[in-house]
PDB file of N, CA, C and O in Angstrom:
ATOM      1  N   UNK A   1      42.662  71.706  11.260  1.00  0.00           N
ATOM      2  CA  UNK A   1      43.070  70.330  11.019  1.00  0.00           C
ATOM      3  C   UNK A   1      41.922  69.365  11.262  1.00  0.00           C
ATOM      4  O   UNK A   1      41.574  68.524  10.433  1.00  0.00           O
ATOM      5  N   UNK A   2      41.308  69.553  12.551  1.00  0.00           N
ATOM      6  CA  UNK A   2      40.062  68.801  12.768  1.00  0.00           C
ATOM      7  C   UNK A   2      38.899  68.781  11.977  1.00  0.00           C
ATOM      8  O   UNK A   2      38.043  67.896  11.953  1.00  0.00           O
ATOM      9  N   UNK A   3      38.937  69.882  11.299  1.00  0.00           N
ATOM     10  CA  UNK A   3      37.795  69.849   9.835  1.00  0.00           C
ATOM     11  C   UNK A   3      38.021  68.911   8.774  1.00  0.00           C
ATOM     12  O   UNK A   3      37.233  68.127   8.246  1.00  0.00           O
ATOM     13  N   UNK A   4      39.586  69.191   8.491  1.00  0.00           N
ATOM     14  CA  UNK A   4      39.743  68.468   7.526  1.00  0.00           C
ATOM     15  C   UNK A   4      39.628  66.585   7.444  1.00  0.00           C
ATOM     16  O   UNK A   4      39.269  65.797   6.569  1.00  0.00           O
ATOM     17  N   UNK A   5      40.236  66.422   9.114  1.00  0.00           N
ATOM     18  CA  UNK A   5      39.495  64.830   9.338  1.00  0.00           C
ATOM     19  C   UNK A   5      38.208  65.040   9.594  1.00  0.00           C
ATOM     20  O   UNK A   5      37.805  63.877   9.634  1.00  0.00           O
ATOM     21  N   UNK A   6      37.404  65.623   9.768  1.00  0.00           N
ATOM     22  CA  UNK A   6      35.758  65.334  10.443  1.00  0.00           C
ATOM     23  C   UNK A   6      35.236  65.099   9.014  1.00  0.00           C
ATOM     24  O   UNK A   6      34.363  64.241   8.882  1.00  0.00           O
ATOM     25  N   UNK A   7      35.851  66.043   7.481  1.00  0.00           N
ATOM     26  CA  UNK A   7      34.928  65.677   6.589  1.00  0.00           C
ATOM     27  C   UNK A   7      35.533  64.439   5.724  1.00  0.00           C
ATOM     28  O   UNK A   7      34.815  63.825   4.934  1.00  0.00           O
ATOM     29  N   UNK A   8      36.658  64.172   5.891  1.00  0.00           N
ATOM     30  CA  UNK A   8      37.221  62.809   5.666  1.00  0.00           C
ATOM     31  C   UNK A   8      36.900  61.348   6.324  1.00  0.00           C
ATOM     32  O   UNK A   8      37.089  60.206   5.904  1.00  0.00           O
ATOM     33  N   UNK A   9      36.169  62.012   7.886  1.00  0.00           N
ATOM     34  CA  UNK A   9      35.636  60.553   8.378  1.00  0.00           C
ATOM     35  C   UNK A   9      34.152  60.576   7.935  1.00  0.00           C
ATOM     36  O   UNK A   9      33.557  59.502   8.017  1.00  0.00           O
ATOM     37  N   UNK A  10      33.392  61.785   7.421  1.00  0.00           N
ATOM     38  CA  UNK A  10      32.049  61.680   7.161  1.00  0.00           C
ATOM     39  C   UNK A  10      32.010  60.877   5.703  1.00  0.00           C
ATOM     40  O   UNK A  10      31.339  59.876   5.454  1.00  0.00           O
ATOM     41  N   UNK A  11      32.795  61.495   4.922  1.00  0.00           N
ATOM     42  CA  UNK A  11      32.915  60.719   3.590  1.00  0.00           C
ATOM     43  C   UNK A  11      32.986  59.066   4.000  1.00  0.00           C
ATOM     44  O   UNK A  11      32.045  58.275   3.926  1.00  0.00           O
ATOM     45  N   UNK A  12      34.408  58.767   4.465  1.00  0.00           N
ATOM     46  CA  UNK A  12      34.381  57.148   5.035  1.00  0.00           C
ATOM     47  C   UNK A  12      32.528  56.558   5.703  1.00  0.00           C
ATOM     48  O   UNK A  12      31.844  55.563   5.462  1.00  0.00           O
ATOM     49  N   UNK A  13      32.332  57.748   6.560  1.00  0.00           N
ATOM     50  CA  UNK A  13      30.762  57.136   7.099  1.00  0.00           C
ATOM     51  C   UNK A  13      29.632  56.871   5.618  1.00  0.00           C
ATOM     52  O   UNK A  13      29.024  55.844   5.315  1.00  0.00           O
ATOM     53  N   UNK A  14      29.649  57.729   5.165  1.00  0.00           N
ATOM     54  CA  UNK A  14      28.736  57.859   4.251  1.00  0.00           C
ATOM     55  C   UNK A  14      29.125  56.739   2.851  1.00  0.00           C
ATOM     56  O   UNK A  14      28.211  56.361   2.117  1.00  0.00           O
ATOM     57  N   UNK A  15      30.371  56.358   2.651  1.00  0.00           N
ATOM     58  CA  UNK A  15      30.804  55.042   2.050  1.00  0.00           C
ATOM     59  C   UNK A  15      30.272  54.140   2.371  1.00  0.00           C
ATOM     60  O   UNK A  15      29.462  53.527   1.676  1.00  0.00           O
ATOM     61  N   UNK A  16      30.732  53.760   3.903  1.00  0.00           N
ATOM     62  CA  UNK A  16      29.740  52.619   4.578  1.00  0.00           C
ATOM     63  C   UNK A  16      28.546  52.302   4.542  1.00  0.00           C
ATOM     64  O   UNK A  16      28.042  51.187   4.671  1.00  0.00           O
ATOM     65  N   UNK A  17      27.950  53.546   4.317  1.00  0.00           N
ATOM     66  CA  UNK A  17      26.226  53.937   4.725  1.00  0.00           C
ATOM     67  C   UNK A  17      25.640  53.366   2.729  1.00  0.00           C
ATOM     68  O   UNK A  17      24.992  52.404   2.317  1.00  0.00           O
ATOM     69  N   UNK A  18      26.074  54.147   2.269  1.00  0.00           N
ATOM     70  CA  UNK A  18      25.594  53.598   0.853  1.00  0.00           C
ATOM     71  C   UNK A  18      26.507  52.708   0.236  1.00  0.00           C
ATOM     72  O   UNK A  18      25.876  52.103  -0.631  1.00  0.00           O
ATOM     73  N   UNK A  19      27.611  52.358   0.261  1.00  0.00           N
ATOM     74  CA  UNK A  19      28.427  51.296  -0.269  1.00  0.00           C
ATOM     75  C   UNK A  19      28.629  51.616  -2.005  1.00  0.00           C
ATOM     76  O   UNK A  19      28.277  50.759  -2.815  1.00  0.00           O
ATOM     77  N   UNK A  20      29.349  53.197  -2.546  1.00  0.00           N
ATOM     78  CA  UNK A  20      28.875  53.143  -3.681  1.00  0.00           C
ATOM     79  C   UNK A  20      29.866  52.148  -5.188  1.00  0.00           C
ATOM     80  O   UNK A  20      30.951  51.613  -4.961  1.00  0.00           O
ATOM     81  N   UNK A  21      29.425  52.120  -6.107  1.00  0.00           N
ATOM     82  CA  UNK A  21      30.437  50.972  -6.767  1.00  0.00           C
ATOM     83  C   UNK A  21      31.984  51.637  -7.158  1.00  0.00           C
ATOM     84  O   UNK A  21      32.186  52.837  -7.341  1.00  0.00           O
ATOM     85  N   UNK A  22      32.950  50.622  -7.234  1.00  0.00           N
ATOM     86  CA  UNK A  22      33.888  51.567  -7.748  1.00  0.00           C
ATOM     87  C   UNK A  22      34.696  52.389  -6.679  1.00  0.00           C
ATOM     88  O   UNK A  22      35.580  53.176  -7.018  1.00  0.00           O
ATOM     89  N   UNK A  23      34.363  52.177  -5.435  1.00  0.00           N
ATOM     90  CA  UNK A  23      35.026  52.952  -4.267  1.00  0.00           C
ATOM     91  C   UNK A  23      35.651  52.491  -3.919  1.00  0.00           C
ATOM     92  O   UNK A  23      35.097  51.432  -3.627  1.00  0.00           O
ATOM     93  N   UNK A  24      37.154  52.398  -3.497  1.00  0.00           N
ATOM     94  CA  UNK A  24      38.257  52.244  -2.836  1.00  0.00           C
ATOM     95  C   UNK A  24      37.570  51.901  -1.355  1.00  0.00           C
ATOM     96  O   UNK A  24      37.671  50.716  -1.035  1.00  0.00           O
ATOM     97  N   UNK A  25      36.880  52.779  -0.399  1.00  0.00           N
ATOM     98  CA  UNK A  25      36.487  52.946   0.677  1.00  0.00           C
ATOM     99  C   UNK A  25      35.499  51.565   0.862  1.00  0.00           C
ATOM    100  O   UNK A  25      35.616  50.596   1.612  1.00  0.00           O
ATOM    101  N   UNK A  26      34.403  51.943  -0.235  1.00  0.00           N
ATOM    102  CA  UNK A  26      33.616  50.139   0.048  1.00  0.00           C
ATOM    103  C   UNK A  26      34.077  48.935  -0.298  1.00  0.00           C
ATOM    104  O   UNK A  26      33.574  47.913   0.169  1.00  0.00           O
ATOM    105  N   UNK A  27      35.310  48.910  -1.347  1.00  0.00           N
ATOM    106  CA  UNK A  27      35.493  47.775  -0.895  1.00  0.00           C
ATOM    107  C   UNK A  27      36.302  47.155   0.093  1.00  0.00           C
ATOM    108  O   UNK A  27      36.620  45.972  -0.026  1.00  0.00           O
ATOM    109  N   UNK A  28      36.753  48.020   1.300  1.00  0.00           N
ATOM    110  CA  UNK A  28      37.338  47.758   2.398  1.00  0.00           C
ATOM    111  C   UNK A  28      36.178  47.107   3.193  1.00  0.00           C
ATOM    112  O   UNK A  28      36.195  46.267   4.092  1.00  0.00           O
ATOM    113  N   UNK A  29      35.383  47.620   2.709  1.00  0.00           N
ATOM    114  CA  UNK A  29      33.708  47.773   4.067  1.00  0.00           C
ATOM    115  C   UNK A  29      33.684  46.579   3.784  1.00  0.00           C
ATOM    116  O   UNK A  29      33.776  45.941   4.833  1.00  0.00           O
ATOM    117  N   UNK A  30      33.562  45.518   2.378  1.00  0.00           N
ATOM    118  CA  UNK A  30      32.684  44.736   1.725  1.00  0.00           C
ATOM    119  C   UNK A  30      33.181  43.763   1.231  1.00  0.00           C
ATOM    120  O   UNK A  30      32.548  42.923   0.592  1.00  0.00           O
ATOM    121  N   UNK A  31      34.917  43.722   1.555  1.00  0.00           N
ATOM    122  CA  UNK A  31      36.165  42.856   1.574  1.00  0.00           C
ATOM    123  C   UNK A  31      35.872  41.731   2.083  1.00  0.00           C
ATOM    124  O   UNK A  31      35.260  41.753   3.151  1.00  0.00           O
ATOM    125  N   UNK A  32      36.286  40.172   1.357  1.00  0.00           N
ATOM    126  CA  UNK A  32      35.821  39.081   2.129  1.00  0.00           C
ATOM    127  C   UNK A  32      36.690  39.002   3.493  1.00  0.00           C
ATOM    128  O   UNK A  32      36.307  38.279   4.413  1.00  0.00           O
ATOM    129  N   UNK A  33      37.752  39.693   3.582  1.00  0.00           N
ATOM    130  CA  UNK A  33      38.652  39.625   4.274  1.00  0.00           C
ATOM    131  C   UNK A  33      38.639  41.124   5.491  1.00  0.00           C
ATOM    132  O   UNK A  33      39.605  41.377   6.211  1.00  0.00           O
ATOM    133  N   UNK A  34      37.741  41.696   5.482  1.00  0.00           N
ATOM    134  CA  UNK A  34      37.128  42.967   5.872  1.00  0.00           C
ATOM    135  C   UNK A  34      38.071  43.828   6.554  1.00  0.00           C
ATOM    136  O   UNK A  34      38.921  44.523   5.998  1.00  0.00           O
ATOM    137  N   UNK A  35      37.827  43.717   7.998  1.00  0.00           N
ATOM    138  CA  UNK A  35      38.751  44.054   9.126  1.00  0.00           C
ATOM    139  C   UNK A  35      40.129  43.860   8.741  1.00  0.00           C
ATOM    140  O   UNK A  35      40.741  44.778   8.194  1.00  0.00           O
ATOM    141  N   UNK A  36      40.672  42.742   8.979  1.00  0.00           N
ATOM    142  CA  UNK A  36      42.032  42.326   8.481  1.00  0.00           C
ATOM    143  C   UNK A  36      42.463  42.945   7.451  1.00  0.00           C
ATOM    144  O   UNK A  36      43.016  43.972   7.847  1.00  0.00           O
ATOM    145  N   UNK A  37      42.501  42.868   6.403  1.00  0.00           N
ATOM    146  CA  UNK A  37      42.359  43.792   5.215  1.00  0.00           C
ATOM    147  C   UNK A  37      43.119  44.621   5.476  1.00  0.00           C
ATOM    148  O   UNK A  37      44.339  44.654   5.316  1.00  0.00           O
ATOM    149  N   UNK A  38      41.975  45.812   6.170  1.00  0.00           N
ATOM    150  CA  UNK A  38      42.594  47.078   6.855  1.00  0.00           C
ATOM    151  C   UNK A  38      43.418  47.115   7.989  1.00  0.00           C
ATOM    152  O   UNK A  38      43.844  48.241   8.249  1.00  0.00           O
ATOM    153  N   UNK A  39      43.784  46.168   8.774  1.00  0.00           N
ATOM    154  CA  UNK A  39      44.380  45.964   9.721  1.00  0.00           C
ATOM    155  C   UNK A  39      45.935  45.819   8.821  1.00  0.00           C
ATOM    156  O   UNK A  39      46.847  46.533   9.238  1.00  0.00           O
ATOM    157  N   UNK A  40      46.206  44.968   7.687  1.00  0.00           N
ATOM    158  CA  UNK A  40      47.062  44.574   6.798  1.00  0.00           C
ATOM    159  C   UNK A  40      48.090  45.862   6.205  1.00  0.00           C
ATOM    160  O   UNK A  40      49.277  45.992   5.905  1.00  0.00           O
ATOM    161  N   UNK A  41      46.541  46.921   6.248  1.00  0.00           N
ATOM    162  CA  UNK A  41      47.235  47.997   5.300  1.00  0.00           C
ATOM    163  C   UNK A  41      47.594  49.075   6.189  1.00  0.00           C
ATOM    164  O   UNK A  41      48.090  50.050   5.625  1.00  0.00           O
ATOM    165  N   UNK A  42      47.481  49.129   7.274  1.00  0.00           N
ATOM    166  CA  UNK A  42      48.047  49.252   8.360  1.00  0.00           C
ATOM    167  C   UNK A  42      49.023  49.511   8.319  1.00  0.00           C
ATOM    168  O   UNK A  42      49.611  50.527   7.951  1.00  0.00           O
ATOM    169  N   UNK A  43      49.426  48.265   8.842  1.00  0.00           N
ATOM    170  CA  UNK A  43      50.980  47.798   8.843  1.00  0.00           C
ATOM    171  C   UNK A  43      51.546  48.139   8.134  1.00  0.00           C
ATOM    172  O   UNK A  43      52.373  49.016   8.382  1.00  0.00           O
ATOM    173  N   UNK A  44      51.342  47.442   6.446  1.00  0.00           N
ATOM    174  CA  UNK A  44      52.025  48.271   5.519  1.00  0.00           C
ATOM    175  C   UNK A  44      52.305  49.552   5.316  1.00  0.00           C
ATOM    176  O   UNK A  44      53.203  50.093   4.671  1.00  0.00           O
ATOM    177  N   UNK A  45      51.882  49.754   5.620  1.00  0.00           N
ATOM    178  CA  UNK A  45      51.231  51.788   5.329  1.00  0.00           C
ATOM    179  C   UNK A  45      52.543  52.066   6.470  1.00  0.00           C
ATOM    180  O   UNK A  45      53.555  52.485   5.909  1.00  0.00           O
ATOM    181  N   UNK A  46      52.639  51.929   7.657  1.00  0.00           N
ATOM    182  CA  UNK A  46      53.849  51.884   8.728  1.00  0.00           C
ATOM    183  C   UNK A  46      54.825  51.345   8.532  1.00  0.00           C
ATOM    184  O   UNK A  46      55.809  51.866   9.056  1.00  0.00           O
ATOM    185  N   UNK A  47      55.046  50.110   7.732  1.00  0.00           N
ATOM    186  CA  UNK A  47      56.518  50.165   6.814  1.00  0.00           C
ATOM    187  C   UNK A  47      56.778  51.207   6.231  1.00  0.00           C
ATOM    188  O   UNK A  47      57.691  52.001   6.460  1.00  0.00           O
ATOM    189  N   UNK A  48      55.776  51.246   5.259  1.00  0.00           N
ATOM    190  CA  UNK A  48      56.542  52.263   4.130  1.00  0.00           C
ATOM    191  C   UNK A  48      56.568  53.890   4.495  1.00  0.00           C
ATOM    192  O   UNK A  48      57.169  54.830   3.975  1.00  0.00           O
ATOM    193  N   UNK A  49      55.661  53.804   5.607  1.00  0.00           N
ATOM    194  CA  UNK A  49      56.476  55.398   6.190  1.00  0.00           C
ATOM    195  C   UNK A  49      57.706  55.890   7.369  1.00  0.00           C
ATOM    196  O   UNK A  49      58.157  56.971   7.747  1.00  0.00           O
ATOM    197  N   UNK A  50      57.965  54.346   7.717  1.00  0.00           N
ATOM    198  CA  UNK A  50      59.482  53.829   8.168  1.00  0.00           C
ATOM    199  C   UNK A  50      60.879  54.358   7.438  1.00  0.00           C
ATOM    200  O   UNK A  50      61.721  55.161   7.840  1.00  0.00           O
ATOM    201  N   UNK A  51      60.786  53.524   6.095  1.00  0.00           N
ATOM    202  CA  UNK A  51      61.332  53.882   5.236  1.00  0.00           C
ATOM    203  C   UNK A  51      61.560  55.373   4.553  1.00  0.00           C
ATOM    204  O   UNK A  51      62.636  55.923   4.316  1.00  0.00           O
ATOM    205  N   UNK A  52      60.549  55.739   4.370  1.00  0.00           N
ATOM    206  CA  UNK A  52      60.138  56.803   4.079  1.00  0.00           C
ATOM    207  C   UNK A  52      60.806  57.925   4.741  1.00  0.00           C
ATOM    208  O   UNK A  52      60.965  58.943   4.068  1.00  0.00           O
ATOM    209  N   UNK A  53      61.236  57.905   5.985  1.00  0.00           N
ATOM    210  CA  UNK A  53      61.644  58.755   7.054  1.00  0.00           C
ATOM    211  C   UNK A  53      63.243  58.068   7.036  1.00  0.00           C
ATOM    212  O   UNK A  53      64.144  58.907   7.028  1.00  0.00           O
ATOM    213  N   UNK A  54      63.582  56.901   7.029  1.00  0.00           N
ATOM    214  CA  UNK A  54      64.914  56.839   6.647  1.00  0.00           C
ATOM    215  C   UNK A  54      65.514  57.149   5.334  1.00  0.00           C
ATOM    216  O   UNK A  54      66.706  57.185   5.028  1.00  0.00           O
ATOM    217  N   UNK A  55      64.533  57.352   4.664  1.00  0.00           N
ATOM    218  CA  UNK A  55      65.123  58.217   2.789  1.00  0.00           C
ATOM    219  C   UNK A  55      65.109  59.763   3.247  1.00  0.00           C
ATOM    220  O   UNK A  55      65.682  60.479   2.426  1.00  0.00           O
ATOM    221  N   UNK A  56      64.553  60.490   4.443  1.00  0.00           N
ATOM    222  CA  UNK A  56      64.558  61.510   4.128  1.00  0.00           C
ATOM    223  C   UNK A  56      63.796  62.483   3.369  1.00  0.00           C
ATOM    224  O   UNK A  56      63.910  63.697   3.200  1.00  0.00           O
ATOM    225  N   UNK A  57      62.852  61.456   2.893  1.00  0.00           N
ATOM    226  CA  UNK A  57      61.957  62.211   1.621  1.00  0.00           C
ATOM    227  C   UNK A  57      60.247  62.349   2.447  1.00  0.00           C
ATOM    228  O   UNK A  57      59.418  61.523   2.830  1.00  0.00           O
ATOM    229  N   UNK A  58      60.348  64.180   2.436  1.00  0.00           N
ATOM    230  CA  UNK A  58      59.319  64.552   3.239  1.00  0.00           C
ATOM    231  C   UNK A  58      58.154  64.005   2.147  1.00  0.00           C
ATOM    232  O   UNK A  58      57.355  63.135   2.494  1.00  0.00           O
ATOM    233  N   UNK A  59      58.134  64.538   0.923  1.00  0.00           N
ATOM    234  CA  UNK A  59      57.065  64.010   0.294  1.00  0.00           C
ATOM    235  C   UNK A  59      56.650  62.451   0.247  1.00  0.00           C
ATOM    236  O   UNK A  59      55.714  62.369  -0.548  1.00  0.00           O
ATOM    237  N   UNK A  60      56.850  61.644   0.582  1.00  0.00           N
ATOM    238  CA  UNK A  60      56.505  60.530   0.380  1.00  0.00           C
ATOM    239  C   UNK A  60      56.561  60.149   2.229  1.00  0.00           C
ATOM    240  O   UNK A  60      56.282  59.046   2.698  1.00  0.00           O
ATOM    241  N   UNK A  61      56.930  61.205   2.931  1.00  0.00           N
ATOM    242  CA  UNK A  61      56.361  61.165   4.548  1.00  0.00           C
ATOM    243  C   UNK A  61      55.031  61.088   4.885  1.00  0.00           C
ATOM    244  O   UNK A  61      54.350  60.324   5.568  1.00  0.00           O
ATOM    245  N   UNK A  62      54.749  62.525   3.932  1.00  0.00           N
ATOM    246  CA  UNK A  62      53.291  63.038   3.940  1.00  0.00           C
ATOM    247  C   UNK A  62      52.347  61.810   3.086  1.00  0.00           C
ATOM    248  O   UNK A  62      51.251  61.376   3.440  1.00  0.00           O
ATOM    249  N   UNK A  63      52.945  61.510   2.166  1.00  0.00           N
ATOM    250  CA  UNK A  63      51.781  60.519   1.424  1.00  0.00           C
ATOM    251  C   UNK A  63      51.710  59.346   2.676  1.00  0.00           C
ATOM    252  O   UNK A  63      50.657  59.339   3.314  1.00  0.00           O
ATOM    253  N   UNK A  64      52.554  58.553   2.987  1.00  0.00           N
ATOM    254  CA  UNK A  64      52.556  57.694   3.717  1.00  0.00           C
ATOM    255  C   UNK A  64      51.953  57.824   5.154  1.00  0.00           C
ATOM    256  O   UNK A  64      51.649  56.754   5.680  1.00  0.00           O
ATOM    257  N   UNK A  65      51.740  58.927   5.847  1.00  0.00           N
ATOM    258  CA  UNK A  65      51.157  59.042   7.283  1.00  0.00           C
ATOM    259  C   UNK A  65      49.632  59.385   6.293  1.00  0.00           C
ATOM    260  O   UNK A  65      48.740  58.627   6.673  1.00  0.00           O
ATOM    261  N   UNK A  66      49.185  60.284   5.205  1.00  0.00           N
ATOM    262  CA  UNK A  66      48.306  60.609   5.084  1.00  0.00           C
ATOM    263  C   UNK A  66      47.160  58.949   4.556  1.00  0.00           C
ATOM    264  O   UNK A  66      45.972  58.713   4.336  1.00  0.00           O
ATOM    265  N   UNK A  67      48.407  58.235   4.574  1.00  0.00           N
ATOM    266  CA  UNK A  67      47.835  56.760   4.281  1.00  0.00           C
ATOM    267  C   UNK A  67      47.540  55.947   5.407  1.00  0.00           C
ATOM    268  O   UNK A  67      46.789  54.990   5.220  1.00  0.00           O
ATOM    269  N   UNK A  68      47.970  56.144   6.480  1.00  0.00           N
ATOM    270  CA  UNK A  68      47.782  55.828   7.694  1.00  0.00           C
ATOM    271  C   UNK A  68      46.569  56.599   8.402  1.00  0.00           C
ATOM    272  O   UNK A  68      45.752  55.938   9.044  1.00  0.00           O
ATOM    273  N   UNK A  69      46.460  57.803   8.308  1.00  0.00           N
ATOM    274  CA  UNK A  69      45.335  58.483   8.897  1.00  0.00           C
ATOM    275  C   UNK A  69      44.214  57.524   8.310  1.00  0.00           C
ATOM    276  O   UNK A  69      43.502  56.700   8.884  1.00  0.00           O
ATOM    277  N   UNK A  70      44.306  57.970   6.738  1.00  0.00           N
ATOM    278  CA  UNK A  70      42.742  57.550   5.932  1.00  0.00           C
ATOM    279  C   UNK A  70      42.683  56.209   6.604  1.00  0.00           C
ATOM    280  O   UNK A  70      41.656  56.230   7.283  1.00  0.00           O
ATOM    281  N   UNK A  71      43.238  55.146   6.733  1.00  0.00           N
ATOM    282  CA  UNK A  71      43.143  53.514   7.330  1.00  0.00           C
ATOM    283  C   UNK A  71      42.968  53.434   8.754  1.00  0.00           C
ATOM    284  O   UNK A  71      42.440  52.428   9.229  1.00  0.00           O
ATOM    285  N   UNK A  72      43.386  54.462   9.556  1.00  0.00           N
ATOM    286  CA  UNK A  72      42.949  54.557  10.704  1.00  0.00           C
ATOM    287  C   UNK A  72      41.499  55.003  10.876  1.00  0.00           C
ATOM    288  O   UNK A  72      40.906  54.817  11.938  1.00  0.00           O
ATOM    289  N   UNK A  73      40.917  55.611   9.789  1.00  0.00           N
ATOM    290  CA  UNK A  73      39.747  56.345  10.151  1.00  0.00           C
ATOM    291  C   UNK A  73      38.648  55.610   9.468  1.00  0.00           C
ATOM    292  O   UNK A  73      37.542  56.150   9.457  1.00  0.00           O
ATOM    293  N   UNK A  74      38.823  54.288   8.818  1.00  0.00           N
ATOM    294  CA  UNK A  74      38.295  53.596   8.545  1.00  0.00           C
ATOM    295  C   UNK A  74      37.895  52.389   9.463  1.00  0.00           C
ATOM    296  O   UNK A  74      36.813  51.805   9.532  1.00  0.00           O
ATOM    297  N   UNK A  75      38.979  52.188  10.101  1.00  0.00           N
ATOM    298  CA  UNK A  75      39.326  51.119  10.849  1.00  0.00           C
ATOM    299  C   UNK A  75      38.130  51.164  12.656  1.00  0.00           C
ATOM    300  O   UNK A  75      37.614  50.337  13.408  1.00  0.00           O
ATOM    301  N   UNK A  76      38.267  53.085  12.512  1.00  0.00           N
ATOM    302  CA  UNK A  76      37.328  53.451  13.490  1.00  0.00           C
ATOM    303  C   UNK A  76      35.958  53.378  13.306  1.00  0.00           C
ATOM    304  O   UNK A  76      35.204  53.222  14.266  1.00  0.00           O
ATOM    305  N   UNK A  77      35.590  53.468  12.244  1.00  0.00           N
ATOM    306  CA  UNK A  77      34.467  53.341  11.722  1.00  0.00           C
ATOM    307  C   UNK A  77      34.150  51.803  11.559  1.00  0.00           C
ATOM    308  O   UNK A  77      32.925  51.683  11.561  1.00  0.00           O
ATOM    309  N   UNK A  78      34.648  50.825  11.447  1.00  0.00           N
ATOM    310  CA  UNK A  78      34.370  49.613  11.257  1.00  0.00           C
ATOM    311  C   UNK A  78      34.079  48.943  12.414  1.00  0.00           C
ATOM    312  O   UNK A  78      33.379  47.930  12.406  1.00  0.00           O
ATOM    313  N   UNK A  79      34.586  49.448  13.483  1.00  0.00           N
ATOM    314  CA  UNK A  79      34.660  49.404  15.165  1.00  0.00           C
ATOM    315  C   UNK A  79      33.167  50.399  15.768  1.00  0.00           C
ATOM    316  O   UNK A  79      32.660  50.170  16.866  1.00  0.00           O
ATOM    317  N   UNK A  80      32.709  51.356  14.926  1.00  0.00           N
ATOM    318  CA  UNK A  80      31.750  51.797  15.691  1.00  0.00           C
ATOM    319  C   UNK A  80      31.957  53.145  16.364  1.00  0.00           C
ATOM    320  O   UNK A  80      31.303  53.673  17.264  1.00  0.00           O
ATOM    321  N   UNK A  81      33.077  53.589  15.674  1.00  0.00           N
ATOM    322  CA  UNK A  81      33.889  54.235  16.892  1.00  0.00           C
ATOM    323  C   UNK A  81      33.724  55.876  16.194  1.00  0.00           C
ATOM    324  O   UNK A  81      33.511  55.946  14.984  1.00  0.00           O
ATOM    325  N   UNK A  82      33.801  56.774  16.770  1.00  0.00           N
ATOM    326  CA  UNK A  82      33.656  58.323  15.888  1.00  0.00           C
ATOM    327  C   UNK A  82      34.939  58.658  15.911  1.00  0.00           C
ATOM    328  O   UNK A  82      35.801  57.963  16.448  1.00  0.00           O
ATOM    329  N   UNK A  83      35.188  59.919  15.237  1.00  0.00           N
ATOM    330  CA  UNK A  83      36.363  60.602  15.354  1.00  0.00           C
ATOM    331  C   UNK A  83      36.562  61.378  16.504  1.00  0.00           C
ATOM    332  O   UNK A  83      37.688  61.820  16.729  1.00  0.00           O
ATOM    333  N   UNK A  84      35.832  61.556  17.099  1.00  0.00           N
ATOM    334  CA  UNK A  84      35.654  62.259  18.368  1.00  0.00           C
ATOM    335  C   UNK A  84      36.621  61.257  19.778  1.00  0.00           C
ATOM    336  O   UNK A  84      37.302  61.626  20.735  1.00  0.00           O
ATOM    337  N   UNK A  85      36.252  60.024  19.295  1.00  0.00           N
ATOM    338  CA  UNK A  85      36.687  59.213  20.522  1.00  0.00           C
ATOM    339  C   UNK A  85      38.605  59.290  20.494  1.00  0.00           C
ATOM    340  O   UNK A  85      39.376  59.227  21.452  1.00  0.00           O
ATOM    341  N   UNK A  86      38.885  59.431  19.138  1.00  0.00           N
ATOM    342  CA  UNK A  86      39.842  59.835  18.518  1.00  0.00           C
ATOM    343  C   UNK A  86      40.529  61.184  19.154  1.00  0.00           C
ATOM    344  O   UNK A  86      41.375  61.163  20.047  1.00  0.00           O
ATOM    345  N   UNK A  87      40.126  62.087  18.671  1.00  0.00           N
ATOM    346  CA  UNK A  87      40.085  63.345  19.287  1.00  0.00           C
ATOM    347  C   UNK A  87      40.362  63.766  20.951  1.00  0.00           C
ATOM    348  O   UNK A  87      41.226  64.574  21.292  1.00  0.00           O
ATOM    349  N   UNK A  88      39.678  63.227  21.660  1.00  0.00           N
ATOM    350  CA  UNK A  88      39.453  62.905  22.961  1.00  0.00           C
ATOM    351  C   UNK A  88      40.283  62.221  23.693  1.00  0.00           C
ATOM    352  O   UNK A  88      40.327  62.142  24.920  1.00  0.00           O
ATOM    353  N   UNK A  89      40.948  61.722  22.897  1.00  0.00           N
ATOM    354  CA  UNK A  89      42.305  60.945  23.335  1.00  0.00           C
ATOM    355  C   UNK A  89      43.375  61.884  23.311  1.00  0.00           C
ATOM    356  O   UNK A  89      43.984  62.449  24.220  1.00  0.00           O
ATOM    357  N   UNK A  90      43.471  61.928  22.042  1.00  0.00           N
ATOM    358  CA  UNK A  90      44.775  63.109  21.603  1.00  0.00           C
ATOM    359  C   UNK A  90      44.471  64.371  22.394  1.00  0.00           C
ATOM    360  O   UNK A  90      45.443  65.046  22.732  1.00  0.00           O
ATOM    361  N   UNK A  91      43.394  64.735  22.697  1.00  0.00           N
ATOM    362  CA  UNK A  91      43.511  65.804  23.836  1.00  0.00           C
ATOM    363  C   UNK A  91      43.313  65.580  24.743  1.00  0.00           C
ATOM    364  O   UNK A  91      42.783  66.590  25.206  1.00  0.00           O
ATOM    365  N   UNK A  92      43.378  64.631  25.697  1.00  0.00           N
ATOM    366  CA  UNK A  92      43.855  63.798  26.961  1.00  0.00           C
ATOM    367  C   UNK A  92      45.479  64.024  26.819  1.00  0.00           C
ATOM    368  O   UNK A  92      45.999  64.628  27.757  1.00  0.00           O
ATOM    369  N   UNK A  93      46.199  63.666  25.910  1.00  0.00           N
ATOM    370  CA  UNK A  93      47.325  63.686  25.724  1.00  0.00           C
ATOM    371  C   UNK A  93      48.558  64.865  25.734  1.00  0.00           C
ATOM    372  O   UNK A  93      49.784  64.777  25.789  1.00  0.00           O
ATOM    373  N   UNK A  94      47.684  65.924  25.659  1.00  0.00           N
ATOM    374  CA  UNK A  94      48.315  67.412  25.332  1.00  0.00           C
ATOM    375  C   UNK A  94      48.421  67.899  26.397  1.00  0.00           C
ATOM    376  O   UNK A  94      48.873  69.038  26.512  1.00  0.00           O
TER     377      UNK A  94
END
């Protein structure tokens, strides 16, 4: 599981790092509205997997948390922050 976020937060790093055109990812980076933005979609992203869990409908569970991860792991990156610090938590937690 941890592979599969480590090469999902390297991609997000490497977005940041070159900013390429046409990316979903840079224009979060490059948003006049930047932070917030992603802070916005957040939230949203946690409505609609609210819902999502009161329909019952696993598939649109999975899209919706997997929409929350990707925005969380952006959000860490915009902060400075690795996936590790991430990590390190959640296994504090176990």
């Amino acid at each position: 599981m941890s592979e599969v976020l480590e090469e999902l937060f390297d991609v997000i790093e490497d977005r940041k790092r070159t900013l390429p055109e046409n990316s979903y990812t840079t224009s979060l980076f490059t948003a006049e509205k930047g932070e917030n933005e992603v802070l916005e979609k957040l939230g949203e992203e946690c409505t609609e997997l609210v819902l999502a869990a009161k329909d019952d409908s696993h598939e649109e569970i999975a899209h919706e948390g997997a929409d929350i991860v990707y925005h969380l792991l952006v959000l860490l990156s915009m902060k400075e922050m690795s996936l590790d610090d991430l990590l390190e938590e959640l296994e504090a937690r176990r």
